[in-house]
VEXVO-33772 format. One line per 2 residues: number of its first residue (from 1); for each residue x, y, z of C-alpha. Coordinates in Angstrom, 2 decimals. Layout:
N
NUM	X/Y/Z; ...
//
This chain:
512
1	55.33/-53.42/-13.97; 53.19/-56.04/-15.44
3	50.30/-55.43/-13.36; 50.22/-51.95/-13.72
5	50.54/-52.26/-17.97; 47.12/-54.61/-17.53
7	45.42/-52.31/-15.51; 46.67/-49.34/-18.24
9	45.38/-51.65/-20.75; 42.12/-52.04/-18.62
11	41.62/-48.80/-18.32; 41.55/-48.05/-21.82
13	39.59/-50.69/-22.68; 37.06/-49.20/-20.14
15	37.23/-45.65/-21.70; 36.70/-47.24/-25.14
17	33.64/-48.60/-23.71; 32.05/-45.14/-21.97
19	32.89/-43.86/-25.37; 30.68/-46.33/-27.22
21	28.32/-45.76/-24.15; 27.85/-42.05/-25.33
23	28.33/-42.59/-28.60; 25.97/-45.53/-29.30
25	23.10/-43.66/-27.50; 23.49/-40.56/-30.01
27	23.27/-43.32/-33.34; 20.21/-44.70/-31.92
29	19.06/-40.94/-31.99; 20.21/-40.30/-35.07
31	18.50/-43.16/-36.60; 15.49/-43.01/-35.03
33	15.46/-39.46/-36.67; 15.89/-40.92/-40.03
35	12.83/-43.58/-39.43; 10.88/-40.41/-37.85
37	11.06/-38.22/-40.98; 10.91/-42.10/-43.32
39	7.66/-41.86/-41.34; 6.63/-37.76/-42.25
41	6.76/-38.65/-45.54; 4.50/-41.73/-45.36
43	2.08/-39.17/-43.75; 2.67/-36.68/-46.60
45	2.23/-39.34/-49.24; -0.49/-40.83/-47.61
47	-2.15/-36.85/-47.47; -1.28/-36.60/-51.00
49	-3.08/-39.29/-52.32; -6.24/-39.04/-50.39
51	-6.49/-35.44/-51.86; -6.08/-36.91/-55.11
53	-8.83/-39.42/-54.28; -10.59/-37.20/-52.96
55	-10.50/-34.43/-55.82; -11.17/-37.09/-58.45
57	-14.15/-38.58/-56.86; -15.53/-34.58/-56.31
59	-14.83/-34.31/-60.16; -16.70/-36.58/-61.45
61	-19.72/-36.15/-59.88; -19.52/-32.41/-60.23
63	-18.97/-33.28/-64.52; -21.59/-35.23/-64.60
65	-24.10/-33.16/-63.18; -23.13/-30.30/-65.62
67	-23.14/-32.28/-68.37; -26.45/-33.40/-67.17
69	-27.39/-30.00/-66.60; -26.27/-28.99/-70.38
71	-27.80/-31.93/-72.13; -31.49/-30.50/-70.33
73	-30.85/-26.85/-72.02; -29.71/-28.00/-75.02
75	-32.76/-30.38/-75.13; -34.72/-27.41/-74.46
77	-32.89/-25.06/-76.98; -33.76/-28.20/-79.98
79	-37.43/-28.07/-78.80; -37.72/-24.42/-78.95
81	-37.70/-25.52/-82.89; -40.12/-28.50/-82.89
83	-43.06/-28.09/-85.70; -46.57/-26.83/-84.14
85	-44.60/-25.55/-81.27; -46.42/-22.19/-81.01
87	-49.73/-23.79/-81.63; -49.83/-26.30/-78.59
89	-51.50/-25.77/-76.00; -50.03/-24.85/-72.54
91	-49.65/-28.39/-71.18; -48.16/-29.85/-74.53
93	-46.06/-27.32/-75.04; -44.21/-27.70/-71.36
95	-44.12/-31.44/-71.92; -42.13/-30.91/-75.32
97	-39.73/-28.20/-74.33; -38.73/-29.91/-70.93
99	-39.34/-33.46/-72.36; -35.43/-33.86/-71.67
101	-35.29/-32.20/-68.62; -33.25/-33.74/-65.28
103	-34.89/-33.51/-62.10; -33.07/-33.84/-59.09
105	-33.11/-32.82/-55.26; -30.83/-30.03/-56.05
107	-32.06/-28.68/-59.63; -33.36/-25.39/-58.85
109	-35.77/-23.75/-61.97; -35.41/-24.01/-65.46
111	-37.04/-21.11/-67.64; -37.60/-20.23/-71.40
113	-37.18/-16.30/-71.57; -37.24/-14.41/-75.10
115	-35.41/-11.77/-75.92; -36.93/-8.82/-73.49
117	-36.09/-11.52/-70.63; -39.99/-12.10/-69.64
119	-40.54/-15.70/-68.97; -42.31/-18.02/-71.63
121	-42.03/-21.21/-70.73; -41.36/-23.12/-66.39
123	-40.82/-26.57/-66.03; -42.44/-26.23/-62.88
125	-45.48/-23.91/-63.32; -48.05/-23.84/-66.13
127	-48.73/-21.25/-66.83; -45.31/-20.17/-66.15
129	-44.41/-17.58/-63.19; -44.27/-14.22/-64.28
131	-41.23/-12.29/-64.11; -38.35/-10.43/-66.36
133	-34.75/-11.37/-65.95; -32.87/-9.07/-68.71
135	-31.09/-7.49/-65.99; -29.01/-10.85/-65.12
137	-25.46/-10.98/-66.01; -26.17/-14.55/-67.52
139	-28.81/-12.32/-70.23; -26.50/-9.74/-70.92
141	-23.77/-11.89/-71.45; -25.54/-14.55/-73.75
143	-27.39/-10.58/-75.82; -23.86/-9.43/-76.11
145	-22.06/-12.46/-77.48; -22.75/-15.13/-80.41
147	-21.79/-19.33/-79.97; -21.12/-18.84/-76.31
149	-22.03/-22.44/-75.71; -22.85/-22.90/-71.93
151	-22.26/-20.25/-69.93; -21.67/-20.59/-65.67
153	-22.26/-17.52/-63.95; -21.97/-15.93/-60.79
155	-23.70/-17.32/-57.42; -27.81/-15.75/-57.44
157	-30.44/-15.26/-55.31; -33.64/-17.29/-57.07
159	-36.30/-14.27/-57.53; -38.74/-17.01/-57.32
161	-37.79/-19.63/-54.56; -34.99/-17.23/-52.80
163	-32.40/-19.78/-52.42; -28.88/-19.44/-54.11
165	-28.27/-21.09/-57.09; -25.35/-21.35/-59.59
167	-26.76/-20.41/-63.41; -26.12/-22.50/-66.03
169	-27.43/-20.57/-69.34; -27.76/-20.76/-73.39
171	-28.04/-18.70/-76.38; -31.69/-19.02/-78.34
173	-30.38/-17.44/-81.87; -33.72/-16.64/-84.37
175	-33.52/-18.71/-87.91; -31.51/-15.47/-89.30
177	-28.95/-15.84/-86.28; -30.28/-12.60/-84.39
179	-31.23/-12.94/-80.18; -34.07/-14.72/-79.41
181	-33.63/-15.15/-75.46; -32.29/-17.13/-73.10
183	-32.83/-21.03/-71.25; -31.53/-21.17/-68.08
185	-31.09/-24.08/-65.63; -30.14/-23.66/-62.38
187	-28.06/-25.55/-59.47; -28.91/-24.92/-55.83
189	-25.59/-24.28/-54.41; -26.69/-26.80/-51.56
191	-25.90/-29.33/-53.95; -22.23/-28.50/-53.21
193	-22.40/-28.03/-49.99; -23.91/-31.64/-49.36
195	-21.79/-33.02/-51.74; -19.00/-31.39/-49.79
197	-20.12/-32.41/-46.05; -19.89/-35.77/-46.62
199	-16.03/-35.23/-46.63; -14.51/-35.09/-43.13
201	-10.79/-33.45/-44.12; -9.82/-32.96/-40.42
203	-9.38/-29.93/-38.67; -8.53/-26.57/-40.83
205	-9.13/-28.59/-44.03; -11.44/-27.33/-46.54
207	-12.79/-27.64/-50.21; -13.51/-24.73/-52.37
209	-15.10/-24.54/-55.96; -14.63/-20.93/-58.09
211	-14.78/-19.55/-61.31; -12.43/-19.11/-63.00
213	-12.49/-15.56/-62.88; -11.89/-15.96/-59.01
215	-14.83/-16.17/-57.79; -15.98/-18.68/-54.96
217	-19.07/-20.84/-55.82; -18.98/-22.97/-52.53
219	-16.54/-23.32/-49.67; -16.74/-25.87/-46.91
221	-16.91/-25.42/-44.35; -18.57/-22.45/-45.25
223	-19.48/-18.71/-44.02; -22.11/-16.20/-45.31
225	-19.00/-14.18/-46.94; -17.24/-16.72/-48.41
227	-19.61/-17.09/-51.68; -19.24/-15.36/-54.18
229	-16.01/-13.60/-52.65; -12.96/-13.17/-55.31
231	-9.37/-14.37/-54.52; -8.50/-13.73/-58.59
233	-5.23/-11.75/-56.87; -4.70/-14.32/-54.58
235	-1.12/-16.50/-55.00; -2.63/-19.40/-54.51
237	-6.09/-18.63/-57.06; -3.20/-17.40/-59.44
239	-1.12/-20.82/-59.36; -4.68/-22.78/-59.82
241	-5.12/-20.75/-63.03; -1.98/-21.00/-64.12
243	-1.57/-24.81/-64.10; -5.18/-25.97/-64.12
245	-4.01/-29.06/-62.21; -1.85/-30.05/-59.27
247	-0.39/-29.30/-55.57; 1.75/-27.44/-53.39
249	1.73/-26.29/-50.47; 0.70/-22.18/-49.48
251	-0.81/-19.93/-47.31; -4.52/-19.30/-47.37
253	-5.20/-15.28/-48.02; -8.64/-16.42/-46.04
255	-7.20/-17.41/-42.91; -3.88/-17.33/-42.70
257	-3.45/-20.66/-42.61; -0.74/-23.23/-44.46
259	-2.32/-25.70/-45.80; -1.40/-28.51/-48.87
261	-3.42/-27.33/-51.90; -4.88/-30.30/-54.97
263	-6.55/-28.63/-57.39; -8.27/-29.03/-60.71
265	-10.03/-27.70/-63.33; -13.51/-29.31/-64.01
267	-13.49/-30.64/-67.34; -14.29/-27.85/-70.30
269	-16.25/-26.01/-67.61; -14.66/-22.96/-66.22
271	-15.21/-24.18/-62.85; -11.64/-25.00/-60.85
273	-12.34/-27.49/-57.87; -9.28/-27.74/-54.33
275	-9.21/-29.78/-51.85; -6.81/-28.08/-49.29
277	-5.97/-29.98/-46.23; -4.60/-27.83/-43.21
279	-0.35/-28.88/-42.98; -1.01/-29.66/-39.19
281	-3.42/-31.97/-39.77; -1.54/-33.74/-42.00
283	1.39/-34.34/-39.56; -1.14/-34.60/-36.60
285	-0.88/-37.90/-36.20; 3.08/-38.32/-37.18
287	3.81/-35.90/-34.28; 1.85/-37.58/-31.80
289	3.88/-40.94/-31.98; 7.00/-38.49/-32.74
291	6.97/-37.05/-29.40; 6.03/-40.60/-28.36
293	8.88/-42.15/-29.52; 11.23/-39.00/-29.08
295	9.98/-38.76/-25.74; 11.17/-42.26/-24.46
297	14.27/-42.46/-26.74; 15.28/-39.08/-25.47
299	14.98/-40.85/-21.79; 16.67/-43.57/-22.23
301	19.99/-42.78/-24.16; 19.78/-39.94/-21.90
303	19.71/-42.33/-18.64; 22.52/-44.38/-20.59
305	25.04/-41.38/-21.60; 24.35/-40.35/-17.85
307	25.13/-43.77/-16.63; 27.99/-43.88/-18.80
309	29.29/-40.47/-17.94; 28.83/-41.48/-14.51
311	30.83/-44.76/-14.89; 33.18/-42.58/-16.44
313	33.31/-40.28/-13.35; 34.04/-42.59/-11.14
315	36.68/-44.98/-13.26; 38.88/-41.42/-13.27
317	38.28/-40.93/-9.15; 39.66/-44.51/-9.06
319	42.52/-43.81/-11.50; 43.48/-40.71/-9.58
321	43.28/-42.68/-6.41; 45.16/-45.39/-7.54
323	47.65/-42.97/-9.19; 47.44/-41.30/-5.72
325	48.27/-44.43/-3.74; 51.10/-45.47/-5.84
327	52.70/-42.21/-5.51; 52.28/-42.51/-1.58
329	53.74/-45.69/-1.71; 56.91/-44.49/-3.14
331	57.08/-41.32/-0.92; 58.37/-40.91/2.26
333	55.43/-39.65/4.21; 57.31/-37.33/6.98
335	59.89/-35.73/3.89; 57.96/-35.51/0.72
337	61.14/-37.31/-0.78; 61.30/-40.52/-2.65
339	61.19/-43.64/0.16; 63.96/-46.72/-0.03
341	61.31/-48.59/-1.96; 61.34/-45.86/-4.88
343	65.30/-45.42/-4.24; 66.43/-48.85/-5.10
345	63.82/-48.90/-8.45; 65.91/-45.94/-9.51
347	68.97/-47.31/-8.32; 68.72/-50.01/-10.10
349	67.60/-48.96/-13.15; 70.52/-46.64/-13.46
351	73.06/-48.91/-12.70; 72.06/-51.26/-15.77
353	71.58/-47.79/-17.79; 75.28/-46.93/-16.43
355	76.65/-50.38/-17.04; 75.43/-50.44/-20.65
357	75.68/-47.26/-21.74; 79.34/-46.37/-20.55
359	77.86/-43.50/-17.97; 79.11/-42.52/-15.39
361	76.86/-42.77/-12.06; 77.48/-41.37/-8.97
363	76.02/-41.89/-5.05; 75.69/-39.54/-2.07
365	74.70/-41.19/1.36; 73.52/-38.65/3.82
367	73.39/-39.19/7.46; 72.31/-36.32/10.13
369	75.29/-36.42/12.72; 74.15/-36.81/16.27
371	70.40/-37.12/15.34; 69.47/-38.64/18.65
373	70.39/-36.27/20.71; 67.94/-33.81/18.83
375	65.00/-36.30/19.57; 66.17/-37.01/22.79
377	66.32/-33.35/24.13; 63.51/-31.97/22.28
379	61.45/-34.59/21.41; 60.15/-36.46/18.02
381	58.56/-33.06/17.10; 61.94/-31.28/17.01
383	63.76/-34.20/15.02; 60.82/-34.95/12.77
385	61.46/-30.57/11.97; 64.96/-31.48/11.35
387	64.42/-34.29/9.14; 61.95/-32.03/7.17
389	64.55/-29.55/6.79; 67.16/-31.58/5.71
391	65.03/-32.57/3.07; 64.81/-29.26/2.25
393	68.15/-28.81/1.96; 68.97/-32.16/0.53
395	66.40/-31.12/-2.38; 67.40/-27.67/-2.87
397	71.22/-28.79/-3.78; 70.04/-30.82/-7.02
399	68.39/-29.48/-9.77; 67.99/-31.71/-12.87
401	65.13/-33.97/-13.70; 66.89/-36.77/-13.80
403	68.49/-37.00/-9.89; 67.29/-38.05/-7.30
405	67.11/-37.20/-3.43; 65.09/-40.02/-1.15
407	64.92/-40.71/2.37; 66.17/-44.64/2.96
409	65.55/-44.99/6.70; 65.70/-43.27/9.74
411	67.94/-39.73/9.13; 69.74/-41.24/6.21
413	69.34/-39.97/2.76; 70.69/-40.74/-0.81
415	71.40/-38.93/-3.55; 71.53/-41.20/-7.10
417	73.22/-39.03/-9.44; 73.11/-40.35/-12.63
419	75.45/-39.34/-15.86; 77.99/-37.73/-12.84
421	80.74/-38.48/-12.29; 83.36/-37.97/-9.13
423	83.93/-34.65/-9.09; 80.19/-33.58/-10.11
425	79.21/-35.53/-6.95; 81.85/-33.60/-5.07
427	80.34/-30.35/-5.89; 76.86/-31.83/-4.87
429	78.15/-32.79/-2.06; 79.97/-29.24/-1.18
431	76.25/-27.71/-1.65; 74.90/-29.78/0.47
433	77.21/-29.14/3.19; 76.45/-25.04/2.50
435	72.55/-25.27/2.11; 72.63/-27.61/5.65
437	74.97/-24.95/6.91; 71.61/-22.54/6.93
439	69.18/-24.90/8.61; 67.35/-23.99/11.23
441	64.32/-24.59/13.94; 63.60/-21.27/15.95
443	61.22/-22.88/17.77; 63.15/-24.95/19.25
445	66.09/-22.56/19.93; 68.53/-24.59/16.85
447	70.34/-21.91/15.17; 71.86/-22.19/11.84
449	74.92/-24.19/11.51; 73.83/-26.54/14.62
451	72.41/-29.38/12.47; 75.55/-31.11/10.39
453	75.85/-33.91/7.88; 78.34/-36.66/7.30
455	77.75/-37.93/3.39; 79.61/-40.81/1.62
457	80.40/-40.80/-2.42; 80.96/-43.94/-4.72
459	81.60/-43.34/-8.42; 80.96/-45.82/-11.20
461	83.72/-45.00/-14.15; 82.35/-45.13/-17.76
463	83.87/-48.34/-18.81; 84.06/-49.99/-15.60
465	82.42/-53.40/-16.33; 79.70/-55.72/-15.31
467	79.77/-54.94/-11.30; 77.45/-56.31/-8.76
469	74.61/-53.79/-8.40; 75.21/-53.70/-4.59
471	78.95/-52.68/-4.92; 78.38/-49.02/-5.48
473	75.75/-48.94/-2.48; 78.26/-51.11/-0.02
475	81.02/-48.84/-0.93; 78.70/-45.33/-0.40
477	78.31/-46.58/2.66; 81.31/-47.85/3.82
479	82.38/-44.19/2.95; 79.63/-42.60/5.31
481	80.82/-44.67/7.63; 84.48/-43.46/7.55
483	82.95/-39.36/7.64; 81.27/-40.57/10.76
485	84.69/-42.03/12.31; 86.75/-38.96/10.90
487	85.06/-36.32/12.96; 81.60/-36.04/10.86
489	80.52/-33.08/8.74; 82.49/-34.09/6.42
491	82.42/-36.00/2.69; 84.45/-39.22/2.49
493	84.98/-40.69/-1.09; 85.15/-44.39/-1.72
495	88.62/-46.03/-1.79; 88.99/-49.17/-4.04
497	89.88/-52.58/-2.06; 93.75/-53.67/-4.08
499	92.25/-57.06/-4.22; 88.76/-56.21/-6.37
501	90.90/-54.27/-9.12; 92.14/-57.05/-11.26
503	88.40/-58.59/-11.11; 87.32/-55.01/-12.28
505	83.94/-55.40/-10.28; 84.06/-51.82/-9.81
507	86.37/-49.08/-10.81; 86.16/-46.82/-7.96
509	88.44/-44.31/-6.90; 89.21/-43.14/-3.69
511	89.56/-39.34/-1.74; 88.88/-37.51/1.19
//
């Protein structure tokens, strides 16, 4: 009993650990999924605040150059009212109007037009190039409208060098406030797109500068049809105008493409500046070691749930063989029935049960009557038949839980009744006489009613005392033994000794 409560223990001990062996395996997962998305967000924060770099660095060299670019027409627009102006010659007068002109790789021309639009004054031609620009938006706008300040117009085609430029344009009023032309300076849109290439953003990233009336000045990487394109009815143009400054995350009407979106307005200019890095990009290199590290972990508690699983497997094949064994050891192989080893476990177990617990407890010994002449004219086959029926029979005259019908040697059976007393056993005994009655082995030519039993009952009383646990056994037996000399197929109940009543071993009584 003790050996089989430490291998019960054993056992669970061993389940507890394929349990942990699965179940440790899917926290390592689990927290390696928490350090994997700890880890997405270092890659968006890290995205974040390169765009922010990024943007801010853009800024302020695109403000300065405008307000560089201002300061020159405004420097223009004051000389326009220097004394002796008009009276200069050619040369002179140049050198004072542009006298506060930038120069730069990227400044494209800068012209003095009057209020027709025909050119008066180049800062790169004397005499200046002829031509008439009243037909440019930047004109109209500045004719139509008073204290405009610095206007920013659409993308143009130069009429004089034929690259694209961005316009930067003022107002010249006349002393009684009335139009008196137009200075324009002008930004070669290369500008942007050098100061844009020297930005590598990865792949689908890109930086785009509009109006704010939704048009694009510059994209990059760029396309022919991308400048001067309008996305005013785009969500995403519409969230830049609405906020002036920030990010999200949206879909590109351009391409299709998702991509995280920091944005600002330039200054007082109307210009609005993103930098727009593509969302795969941004967890480009997070996936990579993701699948890296999901890859292997994935293996691994995979190999070990397997192993455990395994482990598992087997421990129940062992259980069930073990459980398998112990079964066969109390079972007589030939019968099916309970063996003598089983039998006096039982036996003994209900005798202390009936002892203490004022039960009754009854026992049926069952011996086939002239067995040997079965094996000796048929053979072991035959008898082994007739053994195997009588088990049959033996098991079919018993029907509660709690009895119990073994074989204890040779063609002798037992039948431990507990909780029955002597005339329960009787009847038991009476149906095993009529269910033997039927046996049979038509292969052997034994009719029903050939094969016979001789059976022996002992009783224990309810209050019968502390008995020696062979008594009831000795006394089954010695009954059995007395159906044998009486004729055989026949029950014999055990008669009480006089001498063992005053010691009230056993209270037994005694019939035929």
């Amino acid at each position: 009993m003790v050996s089989w409560r430490r291998f019960g223990s054993g056992l669970r001990s061993a389940r507890t650990g394929i349990a942990l062996g699965v179940l440790a395996p899917i926290g390592m997962l689990a927290v390696s999924g928490l350090m994997l998305l700890d880890l997405r967000r270092d890659a968006w924060d890290k995205a974040e605040q390169t765009s922010r770099n990024l943007l801010q660095v853009l800024e302020r060299d695109i403000a300065r150059n405008i307000e560089m670019y201002d300061l020159s027409i405004r420097g223009t627009v004051d000389n326009l009212r220097a004394p002796g102006l008009a009276e200069a010659e050619a040369p002179l007068r140049q050198l004072i109007l542009f006298d506060r002109a930038a120069t730069a790789r990227d400044m494209g021309v800068m012209l003095v037009m009057n209020e027709h639009g025909a050119v008066l004054a180049d800062l790169d031609a004397v005499p200046p190039r002829s031509g008439n620009y009243a037909d440019r938006a930047y004109f109209q706008v500045h004719k139509a409208r008073t204290g405009l300040g610095l206007y920013v117009g659409a993308p143009i085609l130069s009429r004089l060098t034929g690259e694209p430029m961005l316009p930067f344009s003022r107002r010249i009023d006349k002393p009684d406030g009335s139009f008196g032309g137009v200075v324009l300076g002008t930004v070669k849109l290369s500008y942007f797109a050098h100061l844009f290439g020297e930005i590598d953003l990865g792949h689908g990233g890109a930086i785009n500068l509009y109006l704010n009336d939704g048009t694009r000045l510059m994209r990059y990487p760029a396309e022919e049809a991308d400048i001067g394109a309008n996305i005013a009815q785009a969500p995403t143009f519409k969230r830049f105008l609405r906020e002036g400054r920030g990010s999200f995350v949206g879909t590109s009407v351009r391409d299709g493409v998702e991509r995280y979106y920091t944005f600002t307005r330039i200054g007082t200019s109307p210009l609005i500046l993103n930098v727009a890095l593509a969302t795969t990009a941004v967890e480009a290199e997070w996936r990579a070691r993701a699948i890296v590290i999901g890859s292997i972990l994935l293996v691994l508690c995979g190999l070990t749930i397997a192993l455990s699983l395994l482990f598992g497997r087997e421990l129940r094949r062992r259980e069930a063989m073990r459980a398998e064994l112990a079964a066969l050891s109390r079972t007589d192989a030939l019968t099916g029935l309970a063996n003598r080893r089983c039998f006096e476990d039982r036996f003994a177990r209900a005798l202390e049960t009936a002892r203490h617990g004022a039960q009754p407890l009854s026992l049926l010994i069952v011996d086939a009557d002239h067995f040997k002449r079965y094996n000796d004219r048929y053979g072991h086959p035959v008898g082994d038949a007739v053994l195997q029926g009588l088990a049959r029979s033996l098991a079919a005259s018993v029907h509660r839980p709690e009895d119990l019908v073994s074989r204890i040697g040779g063609e002798e059976f037992a039948l431990l009744l507990p909780d029955t007393d002597e005339a329960g056993a009787q009847r038991v005994a009476d149906k095993v006489h009529a269910e033997v009655s039927t046996l049979a082995v038509p292969s052997a030519g034994i009719g029903a009613g050939a094969v016979t039993v001789s059976i022996g009952l002992a009783s224990l009383r309810p209050g019968g005392g502390r008995g020696a646990a062979p008594d009831l056994y000795r006394l089954a037996d010695a009954a059995l033994y007395e159906a044998k000399s009486g004729g055989r197929n026949q029950t014999r109940s055990a008669t009480v000794p006089a001498a063992a009543s005053p010691r009230g071993t056993l209270q037994l009584v005694g019939a035929s």
